[in-house]
Every structure is written in structure tokens, then in C-alpha cells.
C-alpha positions as CSV (number, residue, x, y, z in Angstrom):
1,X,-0.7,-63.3,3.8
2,X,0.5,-64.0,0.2
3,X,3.0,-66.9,-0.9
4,X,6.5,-65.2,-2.1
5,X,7.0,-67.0,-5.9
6,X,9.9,-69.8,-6.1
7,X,13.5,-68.2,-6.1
8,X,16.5,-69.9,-6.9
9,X,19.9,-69.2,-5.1
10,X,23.3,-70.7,-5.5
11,X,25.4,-70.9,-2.2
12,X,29.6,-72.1,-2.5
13,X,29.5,-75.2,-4.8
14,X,25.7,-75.9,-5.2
15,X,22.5,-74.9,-5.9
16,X,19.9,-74.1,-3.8
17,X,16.1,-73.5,-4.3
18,X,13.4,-72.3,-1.8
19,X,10.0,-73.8,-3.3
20,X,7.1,-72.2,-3.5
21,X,4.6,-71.4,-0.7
22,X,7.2,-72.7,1.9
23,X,7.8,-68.7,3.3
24,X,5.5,-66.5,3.4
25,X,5.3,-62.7,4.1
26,X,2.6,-60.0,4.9
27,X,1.6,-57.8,2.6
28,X,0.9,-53.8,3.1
29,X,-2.7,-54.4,2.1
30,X,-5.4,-53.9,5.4
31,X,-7.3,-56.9,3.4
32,X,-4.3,-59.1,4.5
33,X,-3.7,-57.8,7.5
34,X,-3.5,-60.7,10.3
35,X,-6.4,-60.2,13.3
36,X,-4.4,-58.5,16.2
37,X,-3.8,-60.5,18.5
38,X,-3.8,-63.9,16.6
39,X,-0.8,-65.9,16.2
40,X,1.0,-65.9,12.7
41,X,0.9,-69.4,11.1
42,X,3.4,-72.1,11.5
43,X,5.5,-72.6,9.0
44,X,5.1,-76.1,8.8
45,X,7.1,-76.8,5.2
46,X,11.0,-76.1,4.8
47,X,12.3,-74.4,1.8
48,X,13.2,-77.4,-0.1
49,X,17.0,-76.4,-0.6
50,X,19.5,-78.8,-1.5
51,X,22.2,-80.4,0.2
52,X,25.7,-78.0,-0.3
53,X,28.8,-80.4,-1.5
54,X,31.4,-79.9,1.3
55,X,29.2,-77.6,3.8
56,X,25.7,-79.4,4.1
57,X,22.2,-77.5,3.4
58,X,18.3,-77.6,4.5
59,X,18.1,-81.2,2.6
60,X,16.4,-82.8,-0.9
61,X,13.1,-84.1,-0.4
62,X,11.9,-87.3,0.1
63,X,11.7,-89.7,-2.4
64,X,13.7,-87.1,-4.7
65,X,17.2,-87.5,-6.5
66,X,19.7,-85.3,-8.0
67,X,22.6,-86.6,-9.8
68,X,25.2,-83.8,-9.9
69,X,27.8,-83.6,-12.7
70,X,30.6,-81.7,-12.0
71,X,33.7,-80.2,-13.4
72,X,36.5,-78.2,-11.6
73,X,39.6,-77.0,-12.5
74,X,41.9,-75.4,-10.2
75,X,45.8,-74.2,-10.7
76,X,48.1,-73.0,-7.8
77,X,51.7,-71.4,-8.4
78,X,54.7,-71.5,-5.9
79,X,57.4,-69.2,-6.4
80,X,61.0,-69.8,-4.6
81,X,64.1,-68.0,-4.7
82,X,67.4,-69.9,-3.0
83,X,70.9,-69.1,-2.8
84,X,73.8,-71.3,-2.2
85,X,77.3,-69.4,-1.8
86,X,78.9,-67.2,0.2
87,X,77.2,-63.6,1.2
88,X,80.1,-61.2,1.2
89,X,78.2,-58.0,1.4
90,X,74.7,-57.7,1.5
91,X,74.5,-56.6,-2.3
92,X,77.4,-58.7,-3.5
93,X,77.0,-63.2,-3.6
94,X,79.7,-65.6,-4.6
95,X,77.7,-68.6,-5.4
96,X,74.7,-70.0,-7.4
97,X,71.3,-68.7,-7.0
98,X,68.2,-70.5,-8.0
99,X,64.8,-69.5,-8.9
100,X,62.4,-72.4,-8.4
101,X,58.6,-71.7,-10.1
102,X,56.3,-74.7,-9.9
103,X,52.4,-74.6,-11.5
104,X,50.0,-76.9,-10.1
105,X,46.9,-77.9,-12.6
106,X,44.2,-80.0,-11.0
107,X,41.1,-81.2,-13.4
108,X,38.5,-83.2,-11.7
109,X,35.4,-84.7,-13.0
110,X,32.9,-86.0,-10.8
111,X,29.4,-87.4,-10.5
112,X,27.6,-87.0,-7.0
113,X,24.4,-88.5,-5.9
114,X,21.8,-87.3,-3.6
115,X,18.7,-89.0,-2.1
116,X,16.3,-87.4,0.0
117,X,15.3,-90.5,1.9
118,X,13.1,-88.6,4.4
119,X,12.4,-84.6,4.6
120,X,15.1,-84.5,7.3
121,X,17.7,-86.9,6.3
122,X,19.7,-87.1,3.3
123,X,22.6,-89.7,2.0
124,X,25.2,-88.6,-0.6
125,X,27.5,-90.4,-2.6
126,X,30.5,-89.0,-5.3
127,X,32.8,-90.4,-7.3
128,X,35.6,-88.4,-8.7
129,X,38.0,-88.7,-11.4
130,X,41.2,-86.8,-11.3
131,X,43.8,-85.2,-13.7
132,X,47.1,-83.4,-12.1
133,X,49.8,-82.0,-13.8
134,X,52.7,-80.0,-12.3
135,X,55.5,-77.6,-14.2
136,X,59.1,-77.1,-12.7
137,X,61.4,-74.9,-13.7
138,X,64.2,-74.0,-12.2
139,X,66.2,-70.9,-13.4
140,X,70.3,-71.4,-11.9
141,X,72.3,-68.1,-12.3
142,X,75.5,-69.0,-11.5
143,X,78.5,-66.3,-10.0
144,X,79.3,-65.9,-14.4
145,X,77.1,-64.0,-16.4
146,X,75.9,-67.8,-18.2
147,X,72.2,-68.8,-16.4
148,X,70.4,-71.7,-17.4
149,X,66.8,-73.5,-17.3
150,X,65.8,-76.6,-16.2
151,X,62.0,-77.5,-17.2
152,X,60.6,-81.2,-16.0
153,X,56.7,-81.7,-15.8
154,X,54.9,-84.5,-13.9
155,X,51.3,-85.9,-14.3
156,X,49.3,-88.3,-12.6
157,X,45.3,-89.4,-13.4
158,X,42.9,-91.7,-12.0
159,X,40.2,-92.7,-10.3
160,X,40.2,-90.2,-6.7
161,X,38.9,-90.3,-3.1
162,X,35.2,-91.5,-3.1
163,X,33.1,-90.1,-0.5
164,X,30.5,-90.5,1.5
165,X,27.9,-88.2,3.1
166,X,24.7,-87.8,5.5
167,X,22.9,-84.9,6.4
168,X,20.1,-84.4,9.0
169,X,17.8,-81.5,9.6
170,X,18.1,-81.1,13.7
171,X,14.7,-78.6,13.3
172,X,11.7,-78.2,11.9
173,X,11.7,-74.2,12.4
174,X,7.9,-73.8,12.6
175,X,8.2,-70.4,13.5
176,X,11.0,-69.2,11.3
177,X,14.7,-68.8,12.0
178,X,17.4,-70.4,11.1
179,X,17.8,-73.8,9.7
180,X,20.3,-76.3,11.2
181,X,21.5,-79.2,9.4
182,X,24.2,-81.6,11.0
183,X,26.5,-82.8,8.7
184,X,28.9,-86.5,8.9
185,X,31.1,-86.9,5.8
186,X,33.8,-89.8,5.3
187,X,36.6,-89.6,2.1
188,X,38.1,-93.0,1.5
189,X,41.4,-93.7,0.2
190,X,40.3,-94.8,-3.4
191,X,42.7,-92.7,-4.9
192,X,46.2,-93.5,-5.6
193,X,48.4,-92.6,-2.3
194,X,51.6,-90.4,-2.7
195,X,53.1,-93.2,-1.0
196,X,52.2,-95.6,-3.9
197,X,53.3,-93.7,-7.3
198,X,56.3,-94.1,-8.8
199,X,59.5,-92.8,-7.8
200,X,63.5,-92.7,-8.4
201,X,66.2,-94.8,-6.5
202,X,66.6,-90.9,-5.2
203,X,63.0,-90.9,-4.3
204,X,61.5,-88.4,-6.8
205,X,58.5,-88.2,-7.8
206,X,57.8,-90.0,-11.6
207,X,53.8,-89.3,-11.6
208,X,51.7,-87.5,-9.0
209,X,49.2,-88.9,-6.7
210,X,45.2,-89.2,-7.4
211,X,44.4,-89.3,-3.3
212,X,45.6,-88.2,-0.3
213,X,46.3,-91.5,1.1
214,X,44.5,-91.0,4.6
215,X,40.7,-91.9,5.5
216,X,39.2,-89.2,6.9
217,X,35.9,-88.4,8.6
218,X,34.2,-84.7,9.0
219,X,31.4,-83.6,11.6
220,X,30.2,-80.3,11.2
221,X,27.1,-78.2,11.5
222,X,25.1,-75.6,8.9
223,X,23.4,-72.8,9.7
224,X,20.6,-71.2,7.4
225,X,18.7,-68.3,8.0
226,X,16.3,-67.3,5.2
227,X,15.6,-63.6,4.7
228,X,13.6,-62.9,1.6
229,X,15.5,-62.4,-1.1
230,X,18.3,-63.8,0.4
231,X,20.1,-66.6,2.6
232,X,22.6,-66.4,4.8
233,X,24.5,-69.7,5.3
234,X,27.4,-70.2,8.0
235,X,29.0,-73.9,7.9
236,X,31.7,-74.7,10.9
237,X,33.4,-78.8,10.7
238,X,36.3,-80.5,12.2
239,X,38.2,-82.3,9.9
240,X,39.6,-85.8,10.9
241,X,42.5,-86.9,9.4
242,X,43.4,-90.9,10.2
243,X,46.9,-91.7,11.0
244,X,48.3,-94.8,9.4
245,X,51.6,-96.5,9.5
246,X,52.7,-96.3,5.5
247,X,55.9,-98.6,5.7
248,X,57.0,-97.8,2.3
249,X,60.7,-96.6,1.5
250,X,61.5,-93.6,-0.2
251,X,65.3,-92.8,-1.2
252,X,67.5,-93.4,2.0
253,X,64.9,-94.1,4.2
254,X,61.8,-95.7,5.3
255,X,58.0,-93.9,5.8
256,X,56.7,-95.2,8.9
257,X,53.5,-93.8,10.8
258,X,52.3,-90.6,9.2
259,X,49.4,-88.4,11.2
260,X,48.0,-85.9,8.7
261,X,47.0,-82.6,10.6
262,X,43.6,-82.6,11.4
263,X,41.7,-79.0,10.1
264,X,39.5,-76.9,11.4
265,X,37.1,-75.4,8.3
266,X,34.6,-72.3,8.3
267,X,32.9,-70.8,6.0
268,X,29.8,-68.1,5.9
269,X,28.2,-65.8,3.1
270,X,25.0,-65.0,1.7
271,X,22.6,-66.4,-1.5
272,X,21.0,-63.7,-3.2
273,X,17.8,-64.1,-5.6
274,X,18.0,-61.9,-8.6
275,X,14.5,-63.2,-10.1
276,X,12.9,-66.4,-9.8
277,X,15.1,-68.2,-11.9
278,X,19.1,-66.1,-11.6
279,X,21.2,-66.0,-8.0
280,X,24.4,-65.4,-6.9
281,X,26.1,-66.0,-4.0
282,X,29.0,-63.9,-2.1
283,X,31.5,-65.7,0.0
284,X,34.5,-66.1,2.4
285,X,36.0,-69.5,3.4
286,X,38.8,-71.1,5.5
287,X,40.2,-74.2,6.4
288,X,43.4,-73.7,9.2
289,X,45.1,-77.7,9.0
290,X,47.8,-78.6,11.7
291,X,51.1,-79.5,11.4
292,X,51.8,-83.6,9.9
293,X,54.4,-85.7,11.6
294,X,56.0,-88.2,9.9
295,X,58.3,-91.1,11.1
296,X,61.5,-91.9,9.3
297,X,64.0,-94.6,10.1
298,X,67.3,-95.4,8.6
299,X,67.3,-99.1,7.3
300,X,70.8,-99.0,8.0
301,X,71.0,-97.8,11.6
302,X,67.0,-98.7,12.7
303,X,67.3,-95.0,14.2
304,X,63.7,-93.6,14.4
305,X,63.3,-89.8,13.8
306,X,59.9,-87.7,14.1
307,X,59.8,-84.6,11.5
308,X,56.5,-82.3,11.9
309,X,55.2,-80.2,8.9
310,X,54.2,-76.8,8.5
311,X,50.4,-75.3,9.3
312,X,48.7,-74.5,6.8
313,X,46.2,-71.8,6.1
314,X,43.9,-71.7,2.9
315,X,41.7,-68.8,2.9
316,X,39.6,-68.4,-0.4
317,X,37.1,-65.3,-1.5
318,X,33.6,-67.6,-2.9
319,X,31.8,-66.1,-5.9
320,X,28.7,-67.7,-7.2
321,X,26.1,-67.9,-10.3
322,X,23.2,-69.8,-11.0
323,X,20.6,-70.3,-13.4
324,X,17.3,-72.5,-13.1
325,X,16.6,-74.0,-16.8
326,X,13.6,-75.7,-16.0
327,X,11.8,-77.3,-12.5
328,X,14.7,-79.9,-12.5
329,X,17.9,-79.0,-13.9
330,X,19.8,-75.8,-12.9
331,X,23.4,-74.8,-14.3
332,X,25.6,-73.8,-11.5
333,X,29.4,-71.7,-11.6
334,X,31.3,-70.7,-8.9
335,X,34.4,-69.4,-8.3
336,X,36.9,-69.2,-5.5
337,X,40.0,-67.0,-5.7
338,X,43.0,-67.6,-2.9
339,X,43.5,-64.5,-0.3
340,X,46.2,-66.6,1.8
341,X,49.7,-67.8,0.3
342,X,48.7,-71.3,1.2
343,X,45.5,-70.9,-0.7
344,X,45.2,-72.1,-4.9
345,X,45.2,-69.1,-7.0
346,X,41.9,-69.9,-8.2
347,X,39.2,-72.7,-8.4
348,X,36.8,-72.9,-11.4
349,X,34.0,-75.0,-10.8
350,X,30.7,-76.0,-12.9
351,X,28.1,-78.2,-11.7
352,X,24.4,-79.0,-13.2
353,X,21.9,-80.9,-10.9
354,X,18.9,-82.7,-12.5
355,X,16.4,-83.9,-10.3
356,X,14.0,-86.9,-10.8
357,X,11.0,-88.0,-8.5
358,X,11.9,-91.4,-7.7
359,X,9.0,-92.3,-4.8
């Protein structure tokens, strides 16, 4: 038997590294041949890959830590087309019609922490910091030939949603196979609420929220499967979304209890080792989020009314690089790319992990 040499392989959003002499393979030489009828060798020692932001991993060592910066940029674009008149013939409108296009740019710095407090269990903590900034412009052709353009932009920036993370390795795979990590992740509501930024008398929006407003909590459970030169990871979670009673009044009436859609999120692809120090990693995730009610009541009347949301359905293609500068610090890029209308156009992000041996 002969020890395959240290490969490094980025999956969606972090990297990973399979250490050395933690897999092993047979070689064609007769020399290295095992004894028929002896059994292989436990694999007593798992690949030493790191925790995966969002979807969980085979975990950091013990007594190692990896501080993570991070920066992401992402940008979305809605397109909507409205008509207000009268529809005398299907080619002929007596009216105005108004062509809405709004551009979403999200930049967020972050810093994330990651202790390997034993070989099975790791804590993670990050702490983001968020720019948003969205362009409307509305384009109003009215019956006349004379059109005009409206143009207003909105920003927000502060600190975000912290979270919280564990991960636990539920095996110790001592004859190969896959890898399975269970994964418990709370966001907070650190971040400034869309409930709490500043608005019109009308209700309109003056700066954009930082948070979503909601705590929620995640379970969900990794799957790794090392094949040499290669992983192949699959994540599945449940997203828990905390329903709270905002009591905050926008325009005409007042935000009562709000229950976010909960959201169920997979994701699978493989990690590929190019050489012992490039990777990349192919991709595909999704994250289907039910419908939100919201309860409004008129201050005038106290009459309650219940008004549920749309599903939503973010599918994104994952593309991956990575490249190991040294033993402790890797530089990782990734890229996601929206296949479903609900999904943002695209999602930049870079991250570079240092590691330190701390006990």
C-alpha cells in the first residue's frame, strides 16, 4: 500500500483539504500486493477537510483554527411590464404602460471562525457586514407618443445577521465510505429588520434592510464520499424560519404576526484535485421556501386580514476554484450563477482561510 500525496479541493463556498496518509490506495506493483485473504487496514484517520459555510463538511481538527475572511458580491435584476387602460383590441391599448426594471447589489464582508474542538465536533461563528443598494426605474409610455423615466435608488449598510454553527462527525468510516456530518446552524436577528428602516407616511421604503428580521434555526445533514481525485458531497437541511409578532405600522395599516416560509435546501456536486495544490468544484443547488403570511389590521376599523406570499424557488449552477499557497492559507473563488427566475443572476464570492495550531 502507498499513501496518495495531500490534494486540495474546493467544494461550494470553502475549501477543503484531504491530508496526507489519511487514504490510501493499492498499487499495481506484486511487492505491494496485500496477502490474500488478509483484511485491508482500517482507516483509522479522516481526511482532515474543513467545515463547508452553509452545507457542513468532514470537520477542522482538534485544537486547530481557521479564521475565514470573506467577500461576496451578488446582483439580481427584476424586470416588469404593467399596463393600466383599456384593451380595445389585442394590438391596440388606450392607457399608460409602464416598464418597471429594478437591480439589486448586495456586498458583504464577513469574518468566520472555526474551531476544531475535538476530531468530531466543530463550533463556528461569523459576523457579517453588509452593503445593499437597489436601482428603480420606471419607463411610463403614456397613450401620446411623449414617454418618460423615473430613476430613484435606495441603499442600506450595516452590521447583518450573526450566526452560529456546530458540526459533528456521526462516523468514524474505518472502512471507507462516505462521511456523514450533522449539521445545527442558528442566524440571529443582528441585522437591521425591514420592519425597522425608515419609511414614508405612504410606507415606502427610504433605506434597505441589513437582516431579515426573523431568527432562524437549520438542521441538516452532509454526505461525503471520497473517491481519489475527487469528492462527491450531497448536503440536505430544513430551514426554520421563527414567526414573530412585528407590531409596527406601515402606511395605512399595522404589521402584526409575520411567519416567514420555512425552506427546504439541497445541494450536491463534486470536488476535483487538479494537483496537490489547484481544485475545482462543479455544482447544482436549491433552496424551495414556502409561502409567508402576514397579518394586517386597520387602526381604524381593528379588522384583521391574513395575506400569504408567493413560493419561491432559487436554483443556482455552483462553480468553484481553489489554490493552496502554503500548509495554512488557501485562496478560494466560487461562483454561482441563477437557473430559476427567483434565483440572483449571479453570486461572486472570495474567501481565504488561514489556519493556526492553537492546542
Amino acid at each position: 500500500m502507498k499513501k496518495i500525496a495531500k490534494s486540495v479541493i474546493v467544494l461550494p463556498g470553502l475549501l477543503t483539504m484531504m491530508a496526507a496518509g489519511n487514504i490510501y490506495a493499492q498499487t499495481s506493483n506484486d511487492e505491494s500486493m496485500e496477502t490474500v485473504g488478509q483484511p485491508p487496514p482500517e482507516q483509522d484517520m479522516q481526511p482532515q477537510i474543513q467545515a463547508i459555510p452553509d452545507i457542513g463538511g468532514v470537520l477542522t481538527p482538534q485544537g486547530r483554527l481557521v479564521l475565514e475572511p470573506e467577500f461576496q458580491y451578488s446582483h439580481s435584476s427584476v424586470n416588469r411590464l404593467t399596463f393600466r387602460g383599456v384593451e380595445i383590441l389585442s394590438t391596440l391599448l388606450v392607457g399608460a404602460l409602464n416598464a418597471e426594471d429594478v437591480d439589486r447589489d448586495t456586498w458583504t464582508t464577513s469574518l468566520t471562525g472555526r474551531l476544531g474542538v475535538t476530531n468530531r465536533l466543530e463550533l463556528e461563528l461569523k459576523l457579517p457586514y453588509v452593503y445593499r443598494e437597489d436601482t428603480v426605474t420606471n419607463t411610463i409610455a403614456e397613450a401620446q407618443p411623449a414617454s418618460f423615466n423615473q430613476t430613484n435608488s435606495r441603499s442600506g449598510d450595516g452590521l447583518g445577521d450573526i450566526e452560529v454553527a456546530a458540526h459533528y462527525q456521526l462516523n468514524r468510516n474505518l472502512n471507507g465510505g462516505p462521511f456523514y456530518v450533522g449539521n445545527l446552524r442558528y442566524k440571529s436577528t443582528t441585522g437591521k429588520s425591514p420592519f425597522e428602516i425608515d419609511r414614508t407616511d405612504d410606507g415606502v421604503e427610504q433605506e434597505l434592510a441589513t437582516g431579515s428580521g426573523f431568527h432562524s434555526i437549520e438542521p441538516s445533514l452532509t454526505i461525503l464520499f471520497p473517491s481519489d481525485p475527487a469528492i462527491y458531497f450531497a448536503n440536505i437541511g430544513y430551514l426554520f424560519n421563527l414567526k414573530d409578532d412585528v407590531n409596527e405600522r406601515i402606511g395605512d395599516s399595522v404589521i402584526g404576526e409575520v411567519d416567514p416560509g420555512d425552506a427546504v435546501r439541497v445541494s450536491f456536486g463534486m470536488a476535483y484535485s487538479i494537483n496537490p495544490k489547484s481544485s475545482f468544484t462543479l455544482g447544482y443547488k436549491n433552496d424551495f421556501i414556502g409561502q409567508t403570511e402576514t397579518e394586517f389590521t386597520n387602526p381604524d376599523t381593528g379588522v384583521k386580514i391574513t395575506r400569504t406570499g408567493e413560493s419561491l424557488n432559487i436554483g443556482s449552477m455552483l462553480l468553484g476554484w481553489s489554490y493552496q499557497l502554503d500548509p495554512d492559507v488557501a485562496i478560494n473563488l466560487n461562483l454561482e450563477f441563477g437557473i430559476t427566475e427567483d434565483a440572483p443572476d449571479t453570486t461572486l464570492t472570495l474567501r481565504t482561510p488561514i489556519g493556526f495550531n492553537i492546542f
